[in-house]
C-alpha positions in Angstrom: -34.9 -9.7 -7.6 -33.9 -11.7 -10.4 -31.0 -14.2 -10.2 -28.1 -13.9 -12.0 -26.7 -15.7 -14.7 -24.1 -18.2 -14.1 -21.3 -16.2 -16.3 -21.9 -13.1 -14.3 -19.7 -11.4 -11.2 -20.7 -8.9 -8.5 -20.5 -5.4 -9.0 -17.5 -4.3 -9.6 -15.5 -7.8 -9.3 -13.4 -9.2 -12.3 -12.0 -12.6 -13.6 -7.8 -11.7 -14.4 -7.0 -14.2 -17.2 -4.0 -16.0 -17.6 -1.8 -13.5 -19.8 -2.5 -10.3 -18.0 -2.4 -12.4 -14.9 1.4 -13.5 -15.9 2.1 -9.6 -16.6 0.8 -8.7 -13.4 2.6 -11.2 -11.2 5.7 -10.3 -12.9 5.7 -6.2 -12.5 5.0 -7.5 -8.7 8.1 -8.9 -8.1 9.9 -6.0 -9.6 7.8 -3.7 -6.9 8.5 -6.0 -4.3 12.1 -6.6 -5.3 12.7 -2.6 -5.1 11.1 -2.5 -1.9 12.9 -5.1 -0.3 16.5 -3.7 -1.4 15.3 -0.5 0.7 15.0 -3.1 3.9 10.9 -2.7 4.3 9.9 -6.7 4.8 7.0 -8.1 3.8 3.6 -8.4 6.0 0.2 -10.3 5.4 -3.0 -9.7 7.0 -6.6 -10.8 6.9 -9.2 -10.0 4.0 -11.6 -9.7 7.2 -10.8 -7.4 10.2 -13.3 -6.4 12.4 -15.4 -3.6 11.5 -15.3 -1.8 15.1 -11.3 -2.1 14.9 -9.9 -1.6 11.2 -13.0 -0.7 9.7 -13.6 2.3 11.9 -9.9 3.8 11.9 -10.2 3.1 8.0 -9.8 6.3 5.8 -13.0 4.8 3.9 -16.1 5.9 3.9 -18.7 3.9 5.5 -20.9 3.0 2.8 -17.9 2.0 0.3 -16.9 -1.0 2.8 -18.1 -4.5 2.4 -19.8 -5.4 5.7 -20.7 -9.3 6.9 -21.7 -10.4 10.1 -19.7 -13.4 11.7 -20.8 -16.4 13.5 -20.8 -14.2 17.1 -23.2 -11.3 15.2 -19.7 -9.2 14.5 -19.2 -7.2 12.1 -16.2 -7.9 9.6 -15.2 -6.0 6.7 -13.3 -6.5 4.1 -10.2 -4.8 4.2 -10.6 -1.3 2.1 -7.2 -0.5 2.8 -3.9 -2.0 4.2 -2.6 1.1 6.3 -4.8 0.4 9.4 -4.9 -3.7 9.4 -0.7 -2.9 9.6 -1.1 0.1 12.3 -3.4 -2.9 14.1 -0.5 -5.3 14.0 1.9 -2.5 14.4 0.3 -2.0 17.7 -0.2 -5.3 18.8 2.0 -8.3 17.6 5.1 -5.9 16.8 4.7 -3.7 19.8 7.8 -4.5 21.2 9.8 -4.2 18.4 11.9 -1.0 17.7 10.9 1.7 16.1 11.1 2.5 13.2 9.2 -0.4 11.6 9.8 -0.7 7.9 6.7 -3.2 6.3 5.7 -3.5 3.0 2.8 -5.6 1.2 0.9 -6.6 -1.6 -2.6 -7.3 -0.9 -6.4 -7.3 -2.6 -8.5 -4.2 -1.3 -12.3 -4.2 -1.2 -14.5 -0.7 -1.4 -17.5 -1.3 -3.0 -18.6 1.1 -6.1 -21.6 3.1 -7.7 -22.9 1.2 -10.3 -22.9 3.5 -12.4 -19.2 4.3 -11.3 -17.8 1.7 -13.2 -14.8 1.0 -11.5 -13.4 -2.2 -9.5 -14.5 -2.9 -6.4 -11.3 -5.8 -5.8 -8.1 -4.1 -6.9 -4.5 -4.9 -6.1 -2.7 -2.2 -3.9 1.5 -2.4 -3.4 2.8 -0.3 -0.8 4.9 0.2 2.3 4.5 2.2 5.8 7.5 3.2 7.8 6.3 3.6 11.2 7.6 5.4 14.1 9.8 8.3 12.4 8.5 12.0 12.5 11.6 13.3 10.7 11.0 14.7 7.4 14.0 12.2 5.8 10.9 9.3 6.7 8.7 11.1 4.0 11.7 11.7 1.6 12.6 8.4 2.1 9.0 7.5 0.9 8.8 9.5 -2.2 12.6 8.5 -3.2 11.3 5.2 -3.0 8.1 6.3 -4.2 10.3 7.4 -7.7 12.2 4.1 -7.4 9.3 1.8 -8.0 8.1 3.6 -11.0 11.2 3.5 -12.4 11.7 -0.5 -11.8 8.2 -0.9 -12.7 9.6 0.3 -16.4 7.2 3.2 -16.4 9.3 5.7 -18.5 7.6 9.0 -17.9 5.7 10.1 -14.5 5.7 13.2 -11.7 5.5 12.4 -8.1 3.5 15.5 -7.0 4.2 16.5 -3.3 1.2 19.2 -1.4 1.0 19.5 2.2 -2.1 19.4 4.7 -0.8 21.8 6.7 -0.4 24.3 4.3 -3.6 24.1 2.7 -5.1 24.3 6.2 -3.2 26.7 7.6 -4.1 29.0 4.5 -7.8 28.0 4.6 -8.2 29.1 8.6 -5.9 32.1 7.9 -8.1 33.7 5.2 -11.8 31.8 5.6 -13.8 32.3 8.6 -16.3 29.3 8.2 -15.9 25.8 8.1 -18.3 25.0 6.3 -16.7 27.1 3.6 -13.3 25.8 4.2 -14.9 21.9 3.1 -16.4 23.3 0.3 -13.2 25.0 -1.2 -11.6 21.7 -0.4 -13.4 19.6 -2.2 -13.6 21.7 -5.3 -9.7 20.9 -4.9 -9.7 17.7 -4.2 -12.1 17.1 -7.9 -9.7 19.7 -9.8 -12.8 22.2 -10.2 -10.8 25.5 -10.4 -13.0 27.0 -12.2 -16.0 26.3 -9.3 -13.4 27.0 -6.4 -12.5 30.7 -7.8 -16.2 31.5 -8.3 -17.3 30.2 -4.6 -14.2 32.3 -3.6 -15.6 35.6 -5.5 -18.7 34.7 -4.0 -18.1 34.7 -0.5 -17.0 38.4 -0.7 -13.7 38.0 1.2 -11.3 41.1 2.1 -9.3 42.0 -1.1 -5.7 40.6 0.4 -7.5 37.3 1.2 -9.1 36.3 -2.0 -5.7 37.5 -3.7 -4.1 34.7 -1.3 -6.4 32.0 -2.6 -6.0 33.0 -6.6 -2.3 32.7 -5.8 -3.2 29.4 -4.2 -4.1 28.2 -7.5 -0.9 29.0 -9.1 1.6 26.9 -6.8 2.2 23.7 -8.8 6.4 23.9 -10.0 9.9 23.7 -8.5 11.9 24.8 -5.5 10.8 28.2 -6.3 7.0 27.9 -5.5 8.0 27.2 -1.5 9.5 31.0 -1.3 6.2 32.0 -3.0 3.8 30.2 -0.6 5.7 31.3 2.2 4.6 34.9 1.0 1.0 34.0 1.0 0.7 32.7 4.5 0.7 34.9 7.7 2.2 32.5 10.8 1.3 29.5 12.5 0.1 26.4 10.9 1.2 27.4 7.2 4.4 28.6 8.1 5.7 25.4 9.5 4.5 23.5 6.7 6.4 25.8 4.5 9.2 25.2 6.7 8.4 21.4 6.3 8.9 21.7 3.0 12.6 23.9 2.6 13.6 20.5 4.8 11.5 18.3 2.5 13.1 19.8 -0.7 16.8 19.5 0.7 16.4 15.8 1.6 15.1 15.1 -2.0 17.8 17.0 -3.5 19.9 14.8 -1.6 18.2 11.7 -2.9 19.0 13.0 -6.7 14.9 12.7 -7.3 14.0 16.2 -7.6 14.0 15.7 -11.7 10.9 13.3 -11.1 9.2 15.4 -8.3 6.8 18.9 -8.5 5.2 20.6 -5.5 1.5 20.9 -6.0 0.0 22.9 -2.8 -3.0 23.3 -3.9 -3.2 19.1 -3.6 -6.2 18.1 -1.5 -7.4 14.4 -0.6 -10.5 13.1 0.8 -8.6 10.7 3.3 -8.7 12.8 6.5 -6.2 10.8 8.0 -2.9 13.1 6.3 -1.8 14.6 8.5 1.4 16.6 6.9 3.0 15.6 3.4 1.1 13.7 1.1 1.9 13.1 -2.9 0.9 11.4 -5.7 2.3 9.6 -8.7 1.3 10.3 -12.3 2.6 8.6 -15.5 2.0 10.5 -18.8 -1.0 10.6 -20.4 -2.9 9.0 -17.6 -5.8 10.8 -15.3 -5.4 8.9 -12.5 -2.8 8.7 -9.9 -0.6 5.7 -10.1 0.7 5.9 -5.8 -0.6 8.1 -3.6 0.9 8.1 0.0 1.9 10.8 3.0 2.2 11.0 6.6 -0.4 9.9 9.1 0.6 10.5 12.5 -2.7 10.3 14.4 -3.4 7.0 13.2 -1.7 4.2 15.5 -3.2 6.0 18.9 -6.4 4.5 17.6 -4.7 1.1 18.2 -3.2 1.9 21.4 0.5 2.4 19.9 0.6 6.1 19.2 3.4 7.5 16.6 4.1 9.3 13.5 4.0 7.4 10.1 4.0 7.6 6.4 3.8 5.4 3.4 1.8 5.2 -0.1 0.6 2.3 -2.1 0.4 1.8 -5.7 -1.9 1.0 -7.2 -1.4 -2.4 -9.7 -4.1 -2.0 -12.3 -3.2 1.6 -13.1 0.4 0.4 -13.3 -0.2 -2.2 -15.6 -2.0 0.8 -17.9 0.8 3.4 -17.7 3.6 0.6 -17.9 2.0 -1.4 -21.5 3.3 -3.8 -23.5 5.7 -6.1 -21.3 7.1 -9.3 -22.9 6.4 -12.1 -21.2 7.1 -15.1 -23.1 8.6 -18.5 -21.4 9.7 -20.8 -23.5 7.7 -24.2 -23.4 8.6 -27.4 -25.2 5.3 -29.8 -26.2 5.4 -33.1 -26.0 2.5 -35.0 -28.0 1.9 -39.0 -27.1 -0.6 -41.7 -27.9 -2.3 -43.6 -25.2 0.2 -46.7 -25.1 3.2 -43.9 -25.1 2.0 -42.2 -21.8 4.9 -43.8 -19.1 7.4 -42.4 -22.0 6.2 -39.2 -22.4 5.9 -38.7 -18.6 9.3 -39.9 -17.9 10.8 -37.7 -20.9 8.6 -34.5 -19.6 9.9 -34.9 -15.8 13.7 -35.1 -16.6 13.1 -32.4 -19.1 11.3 -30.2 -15.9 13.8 -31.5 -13.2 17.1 -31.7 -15.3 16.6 -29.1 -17.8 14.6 -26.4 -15.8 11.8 -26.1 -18.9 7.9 -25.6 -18.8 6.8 -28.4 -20.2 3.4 -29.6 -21.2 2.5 -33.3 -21.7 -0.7 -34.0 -24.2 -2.1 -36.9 -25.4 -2.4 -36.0 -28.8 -6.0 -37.4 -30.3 -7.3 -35.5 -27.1 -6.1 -32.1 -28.8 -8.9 -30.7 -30.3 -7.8 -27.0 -31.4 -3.7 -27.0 -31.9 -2.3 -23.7 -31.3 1.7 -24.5 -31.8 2.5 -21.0 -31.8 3.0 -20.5 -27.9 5.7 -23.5 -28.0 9.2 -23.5 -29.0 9.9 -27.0 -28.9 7.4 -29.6 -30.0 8.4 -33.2 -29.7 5.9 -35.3 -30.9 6.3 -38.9 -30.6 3.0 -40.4 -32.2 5.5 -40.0 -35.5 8.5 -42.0 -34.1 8.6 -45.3 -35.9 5.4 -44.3 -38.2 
């Protein structure tokens, strides 16, 4: 194996450089900001969690997480996601406190990538997880906050597109007798393949009524309107309720004032078996991929000990930055040039002007300044030309 060259990074890592850096930090604190004003409080946990703890419960596949042994032949991971570390902590060092918990966080993420995927394997994830409600007004307040944070974020046209698993499994087990049928209509789904999922559906030679019920599948994406019409589609049990999940969902929206920035997509599928009920995802305008994806996940925390419902969604920073563009972030800094024997002047002038004045200021000895760029400065003082 050849060694790499010193400029070069692991697969899927990347160097953020100091402008988009500044961009980045500064949509954070808008997200964070938002967040905070709907009382969810900040948490911190490891880059490293043990693999037979938080990298088991993990909605990650096994061969997209970063494994390392320790010191004691443990496992570790780095953290693919930040739902299970805070359903870990959840359970443990805020086990006594009441329920519900309201945590939010803005972490790094780690799930390593195809090469020829071409995607990052490091990628900054914003999100929250309200734990302990099973009341749908915990998943409305999710997506209303969901809507909230796109909207500080300055992203100026997006959908927050709500499906349900229990629909989509209720209708699956209602009108297709094998499982192994059931995964693969799922995952056409899940990749947006219509086209493959009403073929495999001609081709497993269903009765009439049923393979009518999953063409009409394909047409519930819209308003209020579409629940009526799933309910139609769906005999009892399983689908039902979700359909009734969803009347209750739609009311406690309406009474958020966000239904203008929300659609119902039941034909929504994810590959993270841990949704249990609602899920959604956010998409800005002109832009493929989802910029939040969240929904409830009540089986997690019994895997830590602590069992109760939950939901939350992350965003997803990179793909904000994209759908948000341009952002001005200029800060005024004033220059100040000096010659050697003008140093304890041009010190003392910088640090009142930092201290007394609030400014950036940068302090350069100026025959050391080998490529001038005045441009990013509003204020130069140059004092090499005092008394010249």
């Amino acid at each position: 194996m050849s060694r790499p060259l010193g400029f070069e990074k692991p697969l899927g890592m990347r160097d953020v450089l100091p402008d988009l850096l500044k961009k980045q930090r500064k949509l954070e604190d808008k997200v964070k900001q938002c967040m905070e004003q709907w009382g969810y409080a900040e948490i911190m946990t490891p880059t490293l969690e043990y693999y037979d703890t938080v990298g088991g419960a993990s909605a990650t596949i096994d061969n997209k997480l970063f494994k390392l042994l320790d010191r004691q032949g443990k496992t570790v991971v780095l953290r693919p996601d930040m739902t299970a570390p805070i359903a870990r902590v959840a359970s443990s060092l805020l086990k006594d406190e009441p329920l519900p918990l309201r945590l939010m966080y803005s972490a790094s993420v780690f799930r390593a990538q195809a090469k020829e995927a071409g995607r990052n394997a490091e990628f900054v994830q914003l999100g929250i997880e309200n734990i302990g409600s099973a009341s749908v007004d915990a998943d409305a307040e999710a997506i209303a906050l969901a809507v909230s944070v796109l909207k500080a974020a300055g992203v100026q046209t997006f959908k927050i597109a709500i499906g349900h698993v229990g629909f989509l499994e209720g209708l699956f087990e209602e009108t297709v007798p094998r499982k192994e049928d059931r995964d693969v209509l799922r995952e056409y789904l899940h990749c947006r393949n219509y086209v493959g999922f009403r073929q495999y559906v001609k081709e497993l030679r269903l009765p009439a009524e049923n393979e009518a019920r999953l063409r009409e599948l394909l047409k519930l994406r819209g308003g209020k309107e579409l629940i009526a019409r799933a309910e139609a589609i769906t005999v009892n049990g399983q689908a039902r309720r979700a359909v009734a999940n969803l009347y209750e969902l739609w009311e406690a929206l309406e009474a958020y004032q966000v239904t203008d920035s929300v659609i119902l997509d039941l034909n929504m599928s994810s590959n993270l078996d841990y949704y249990t009920g609602v899920l959604f995802e956010g998409y800005a305008a002109n832009q493929g991929f989802a910029l939040c994806t969240g929904g409830r996940y009540d089986g997690l925390m019994a895997q830590f000990g602590r069992p109760c419902p939950a939901t939350g969604f992350a965003v997803q920073m990179d793909r904000l930055l994209e759908a948000v563009g341009d952002m001005p972030v200029q800060v005024e800094k004033s220059l100040i040039l000096y010659r050697a024997s003008q140093r304890q002047e041009a010190l003392e002038l910088a640090s009142r002007m930092r201290m007394e004045e609030g400014k950036v200021v940068v302090a350069q000895r100026k025959d050391e300044w080998l490529a001038a760029d005045f441009s990013q400065y509003t204020d130069i003082i140059d004092l090499t030309k005092e008394g010249a």
